[in-house]
C-alpha positions in Angstrom: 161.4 17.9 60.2 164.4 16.6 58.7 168.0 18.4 58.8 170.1 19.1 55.9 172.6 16.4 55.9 176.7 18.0 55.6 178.0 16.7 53.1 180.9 14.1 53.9 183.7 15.1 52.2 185.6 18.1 53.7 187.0 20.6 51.7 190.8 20.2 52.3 190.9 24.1 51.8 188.1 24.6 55.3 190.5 26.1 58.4 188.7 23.3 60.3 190.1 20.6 58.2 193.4 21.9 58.4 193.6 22.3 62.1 192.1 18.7 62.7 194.7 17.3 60.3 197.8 19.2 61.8 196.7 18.3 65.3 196.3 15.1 64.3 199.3 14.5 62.6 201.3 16.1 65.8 199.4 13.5 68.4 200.8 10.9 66.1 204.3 12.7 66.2 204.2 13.0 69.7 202.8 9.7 70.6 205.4 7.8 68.6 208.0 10.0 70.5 206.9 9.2 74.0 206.8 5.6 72.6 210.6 5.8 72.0 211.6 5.4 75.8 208.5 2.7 77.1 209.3 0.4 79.8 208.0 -2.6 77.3 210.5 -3.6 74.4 208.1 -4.5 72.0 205.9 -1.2 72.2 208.9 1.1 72.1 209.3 3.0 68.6 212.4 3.3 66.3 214.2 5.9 64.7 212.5 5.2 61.4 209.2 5.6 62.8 209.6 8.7 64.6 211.4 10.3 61.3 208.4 8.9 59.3 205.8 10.9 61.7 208.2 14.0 61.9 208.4 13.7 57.9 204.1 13.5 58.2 204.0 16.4 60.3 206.3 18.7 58.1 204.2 17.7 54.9 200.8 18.4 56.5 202.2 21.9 57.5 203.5 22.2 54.3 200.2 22.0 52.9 198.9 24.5 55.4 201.5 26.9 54.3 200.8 26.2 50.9 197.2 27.0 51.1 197.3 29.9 53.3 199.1 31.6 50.4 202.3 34.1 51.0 
């Protein structure tokens, strides 16, 4: 018997889309923050990098907020 395939593309309104994409764009918030004090120089972030995740993070909830009306 075959199953029903999903279909690929995720509707950027689904709660489960919007979690996965906020939690994702924290990890990459918070990984490029723990970066920021590494013992090896060339793995250590900048300040450029952490304000472009930070900026990321605040458009993705943005987005959230947008979509989960007033």
């Amino acid at each position: 018997m075959h199953k029903p395939q999903k279909d690929r593309r995720e509707s950027s309104d689904d709660p489960q889309h919007l979690l996965r994409e906020v939690l994702a764009g924290f990890d990459r918030y918070a990984s490029v923050c723990a970066s920021r004090d590494s013992v090896f120089k060339g793995s250590r972030s900048t300040r450029e990098q952490e304000q472009r995740a930070f900026d990321e993070l605040r458009q993705i909830m943005d987005r959230v907020r947008q979509r989960s009306g007033p």
